[in-house]
C-alpha positions as CSV (number, residue, x, y, z in Angstrom):
1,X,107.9,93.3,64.5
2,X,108.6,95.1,67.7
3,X,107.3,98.9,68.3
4,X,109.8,101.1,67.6
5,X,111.7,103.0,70.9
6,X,109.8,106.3,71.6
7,X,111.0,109.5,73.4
8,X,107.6,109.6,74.4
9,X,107.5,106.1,75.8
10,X,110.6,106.4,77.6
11,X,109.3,110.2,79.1
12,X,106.3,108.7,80.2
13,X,107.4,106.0,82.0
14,X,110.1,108.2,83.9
15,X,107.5,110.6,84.8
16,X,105.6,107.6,85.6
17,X,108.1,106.0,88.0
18,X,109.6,109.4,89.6
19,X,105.6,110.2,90.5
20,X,105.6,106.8,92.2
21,X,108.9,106.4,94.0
22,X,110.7,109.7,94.2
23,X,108.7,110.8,97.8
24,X,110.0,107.7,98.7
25,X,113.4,108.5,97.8
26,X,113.6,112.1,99.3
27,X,112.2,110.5,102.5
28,X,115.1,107.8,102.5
29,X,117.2,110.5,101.8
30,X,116.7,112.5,104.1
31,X,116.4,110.1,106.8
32,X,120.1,110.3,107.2
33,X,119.8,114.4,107.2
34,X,121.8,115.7,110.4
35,X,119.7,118.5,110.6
36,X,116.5,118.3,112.5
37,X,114.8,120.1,109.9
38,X,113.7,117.7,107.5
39,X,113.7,120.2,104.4
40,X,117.3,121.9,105.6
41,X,120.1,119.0,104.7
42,X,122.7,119.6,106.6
43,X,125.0,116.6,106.1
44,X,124.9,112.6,106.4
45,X,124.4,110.9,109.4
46,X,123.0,108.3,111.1
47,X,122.0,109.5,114.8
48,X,118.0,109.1,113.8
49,X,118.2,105.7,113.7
50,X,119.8,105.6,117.2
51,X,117.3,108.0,118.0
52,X,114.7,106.1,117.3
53,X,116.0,102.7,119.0
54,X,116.0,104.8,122.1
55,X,112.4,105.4,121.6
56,X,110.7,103.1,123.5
57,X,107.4,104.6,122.8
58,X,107.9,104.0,119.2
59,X,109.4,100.7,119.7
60,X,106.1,99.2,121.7
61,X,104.2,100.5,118.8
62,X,106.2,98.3,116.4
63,X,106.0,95.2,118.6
64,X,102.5,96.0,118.8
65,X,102.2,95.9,114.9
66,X,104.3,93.2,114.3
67,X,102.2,91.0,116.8
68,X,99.2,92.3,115.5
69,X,99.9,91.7,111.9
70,X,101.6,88.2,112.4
71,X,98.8,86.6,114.2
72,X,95.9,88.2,112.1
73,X,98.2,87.2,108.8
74,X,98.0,83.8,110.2
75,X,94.3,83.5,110.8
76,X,93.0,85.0,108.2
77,X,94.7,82.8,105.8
78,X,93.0,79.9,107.2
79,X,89.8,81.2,106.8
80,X,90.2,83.0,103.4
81,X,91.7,79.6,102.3
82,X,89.1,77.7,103.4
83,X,86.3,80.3,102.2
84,X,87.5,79.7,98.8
85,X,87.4,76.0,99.1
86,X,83.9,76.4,100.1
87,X,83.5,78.6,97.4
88,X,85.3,76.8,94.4
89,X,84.3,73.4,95.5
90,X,80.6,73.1,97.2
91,X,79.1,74.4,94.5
92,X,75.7,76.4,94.5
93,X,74.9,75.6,98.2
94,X,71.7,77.2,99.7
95,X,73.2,80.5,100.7
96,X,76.4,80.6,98.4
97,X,75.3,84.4,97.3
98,X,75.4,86.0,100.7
99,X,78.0,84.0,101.6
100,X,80.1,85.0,99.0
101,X,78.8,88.8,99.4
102,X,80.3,88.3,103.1
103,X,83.5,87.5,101.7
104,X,83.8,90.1,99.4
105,X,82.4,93.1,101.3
106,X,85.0,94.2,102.6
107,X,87.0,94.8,99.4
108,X,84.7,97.6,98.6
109,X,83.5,99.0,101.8
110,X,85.4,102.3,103.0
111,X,88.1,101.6,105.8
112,X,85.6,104.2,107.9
113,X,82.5,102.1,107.3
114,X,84.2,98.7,108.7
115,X,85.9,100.8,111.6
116,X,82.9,102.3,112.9
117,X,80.8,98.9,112.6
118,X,83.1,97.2,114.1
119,X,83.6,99.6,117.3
120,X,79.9,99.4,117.5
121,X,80.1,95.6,117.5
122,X,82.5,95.8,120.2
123,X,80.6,98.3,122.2
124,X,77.5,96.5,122.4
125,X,79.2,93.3,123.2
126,X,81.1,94.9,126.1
127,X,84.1,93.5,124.3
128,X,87.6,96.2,125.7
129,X,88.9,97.8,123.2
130,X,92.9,96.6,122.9
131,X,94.8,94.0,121.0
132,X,92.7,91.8,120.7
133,X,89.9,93.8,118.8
134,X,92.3,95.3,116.4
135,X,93.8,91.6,115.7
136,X,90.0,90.8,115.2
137,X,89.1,93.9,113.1
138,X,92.7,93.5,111.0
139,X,91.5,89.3,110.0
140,X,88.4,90.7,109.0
141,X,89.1,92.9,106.4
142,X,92.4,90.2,105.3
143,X,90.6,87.1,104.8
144,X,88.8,88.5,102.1
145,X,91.7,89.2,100.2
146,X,93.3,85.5,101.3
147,X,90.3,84.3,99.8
148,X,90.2,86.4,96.4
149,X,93.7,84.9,96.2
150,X,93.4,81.3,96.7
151,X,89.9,81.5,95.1
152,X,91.5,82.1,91.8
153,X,94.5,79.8,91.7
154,X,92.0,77.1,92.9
155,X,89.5,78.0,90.1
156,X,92.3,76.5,87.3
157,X,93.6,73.9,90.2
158,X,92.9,70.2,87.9
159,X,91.3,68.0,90.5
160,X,92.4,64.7,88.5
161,X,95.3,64.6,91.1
162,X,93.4,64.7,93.8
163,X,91.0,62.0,92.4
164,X,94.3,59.7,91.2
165,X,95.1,60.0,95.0
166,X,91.6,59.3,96.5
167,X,91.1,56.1,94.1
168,X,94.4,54.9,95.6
169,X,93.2,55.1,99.3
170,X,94.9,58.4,100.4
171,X,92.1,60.3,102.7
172,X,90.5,63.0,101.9
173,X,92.3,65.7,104.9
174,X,95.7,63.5,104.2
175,X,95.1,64.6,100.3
176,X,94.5,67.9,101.2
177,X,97.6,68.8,103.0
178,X,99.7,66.3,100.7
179,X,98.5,66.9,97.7
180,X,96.1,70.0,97.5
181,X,98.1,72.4,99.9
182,X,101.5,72.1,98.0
183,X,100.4,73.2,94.7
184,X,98.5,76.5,95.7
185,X,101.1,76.7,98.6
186,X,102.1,80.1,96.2
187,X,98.5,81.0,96.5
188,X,98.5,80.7,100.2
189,X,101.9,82.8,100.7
190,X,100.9,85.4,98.6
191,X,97.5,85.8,100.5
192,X,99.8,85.7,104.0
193,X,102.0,88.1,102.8
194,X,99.2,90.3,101.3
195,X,97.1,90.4,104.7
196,X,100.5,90.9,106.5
197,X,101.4,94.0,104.4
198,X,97.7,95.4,105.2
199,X,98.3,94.6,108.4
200,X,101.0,96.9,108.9
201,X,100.0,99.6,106.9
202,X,96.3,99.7,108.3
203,X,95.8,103.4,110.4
204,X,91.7,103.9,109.9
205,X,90.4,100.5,111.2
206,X,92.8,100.7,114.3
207,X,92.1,104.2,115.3
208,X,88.2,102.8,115.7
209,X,89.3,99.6,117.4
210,X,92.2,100.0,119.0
211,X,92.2,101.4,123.4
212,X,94.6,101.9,126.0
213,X,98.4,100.2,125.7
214,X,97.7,99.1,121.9
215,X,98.8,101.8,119.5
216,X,99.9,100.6,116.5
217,X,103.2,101.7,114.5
218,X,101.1,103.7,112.1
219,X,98.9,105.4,114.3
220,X,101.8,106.7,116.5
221,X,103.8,108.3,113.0
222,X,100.5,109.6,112.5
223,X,100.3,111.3,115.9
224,X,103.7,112.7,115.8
225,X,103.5,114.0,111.9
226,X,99.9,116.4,113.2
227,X,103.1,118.0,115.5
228,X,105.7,118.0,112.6
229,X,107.6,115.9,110.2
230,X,111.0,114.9,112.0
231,X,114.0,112.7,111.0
232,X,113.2,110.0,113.3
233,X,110.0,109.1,111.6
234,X,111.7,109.2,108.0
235,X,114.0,106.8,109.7
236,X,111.1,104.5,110.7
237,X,109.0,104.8,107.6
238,X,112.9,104.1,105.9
239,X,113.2,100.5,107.6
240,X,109.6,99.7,107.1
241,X,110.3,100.4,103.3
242,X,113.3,97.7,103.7
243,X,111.5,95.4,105.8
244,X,108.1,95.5,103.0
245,X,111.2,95.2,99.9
246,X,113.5,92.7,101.6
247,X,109.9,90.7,101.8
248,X,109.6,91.2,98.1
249,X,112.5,89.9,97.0
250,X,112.7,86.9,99.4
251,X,109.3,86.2,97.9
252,X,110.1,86.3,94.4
253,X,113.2,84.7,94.6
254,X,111.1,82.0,96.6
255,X,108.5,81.8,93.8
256,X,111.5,81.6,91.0
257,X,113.4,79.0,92.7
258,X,110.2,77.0,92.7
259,X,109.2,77.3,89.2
260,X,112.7,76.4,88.0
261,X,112.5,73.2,90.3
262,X,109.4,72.4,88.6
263,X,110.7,72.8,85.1
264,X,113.9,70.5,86.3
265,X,111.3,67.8,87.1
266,X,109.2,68.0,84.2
267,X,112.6,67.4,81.8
């Protein structure tokens, strides 16, 4: 027997829901305010978004993001991945405890912690602070969530397939990537897309990493919100929004498609 429908249910779960996503609404909103005056609406329109493709300053910060976040995506799915082979499959190796610790420290230490270590790291290497050191600060905090990702689809992976393929002379690497790497390829997306979302949204670790001609997306709405709220950010933080939900969906409907394929096979 189902529970009954409940005034209080359904009140909580809009309060619920408008807590969550109503900011996000007025700030869509009132991207496409004429007036400058982001609490004043004055009427629709859409010159902040031609604003703000006229703002090169603001469009090398994207770039900037977008590189940043694509290449340490990338990397740090390879490593996470193969951290939680290591993990899942070696067994209790000498040093498996602080190896794993390793992994997972950076799930639970403060964004101001990592920044500061790793700007000290940095310093004392005589590495220069730029690009380069926030694409190595972002794949360090990433791969740990890549690996807490493909750690757990692994764990309930059954390995008879990749023994059926090993008895029939398929090498181990060949039955990785043929084998192996199709079946947590959901796994491995989701970890990509997961440190490519943290990516972008990162502002504390790439204050502490970042130097001259590498300021990230975040960094400069930050700058230019200490000096006031204007249109032209809600119109950037409005097409990140799409860009973050239109990866959503095309990830969802990518998983769907998938199971339904393998549900046609397995009639």
């Amino acid at each position: 027997m189902g529970r009954r429908f409940s005034w209080f249910n359904a009140v909580s779960i809009t309060a619920g829901f408008a807590f969550l996503y109503l900011p996000i609404l007025l700030l869509v909103i009132y991207s496409f305010n004429e007036s400058r005056l982001v609490t004043v609406w004055a009427g629709f329109s859409t010159k902040w978004y031609v604003e703000m493709l006229r703002n090169q300053a603001l469009l090398d910060a994207a770039w900037v993001t977008i590189r940043v976040a694509l290449i340490s995506a990338t990397v740090a799915t390879v490593l996470g991945t193969m951290a939680a082979i290591a993990l899942v499959r070696f067994g209790r190796f000498r040093g498996r405890s602080l190896f794993s610790g390793m992994i997972y420290a950076p799930l639970v230490m403060p964004d101001v912690i990592t920044g500061l270590s790793l700007l000290l790291l940095f310093v004392a290497i005589g590495f220069d602070r730029g690009f380069w050191t926030i694409v190595l600060a972002h794949i360090t905090f990433s791969m740990c969530f890549v690996a807490v990702v493909v750690q757990s689809r692994l764990v309930t992976f059954d390995r008879s397939l990749e023994e059926a393929a090993l008895d029939l002379g398929c090498p181990p690497l060949k039955t990785f990537f043929v084998i192996t790497l199709p079946i947590i390829a959901p796994a491995v997306i989701a970890g990509w897309m997961l440190g490519f979302t943290l990516s972008l949204d990162d502002l504390v670790i790439a204050s502490f990493t970042t130097g001259p001609g590498a300021t990230t997306l975040p960094m400069k709405i930050y700058s230019q919100v200490r000096l006031g709220v204007t249109p032209e950010i809600n119109a950037v933080c409005t097409v990140l929004i799409g860009l973050v939900t239109l990866g959503v969906i095309t990830a969802s409907l990518i998983e769907k498609r998938r199971a339904l394929r393998g549900q046609a096979r397995a009639h």
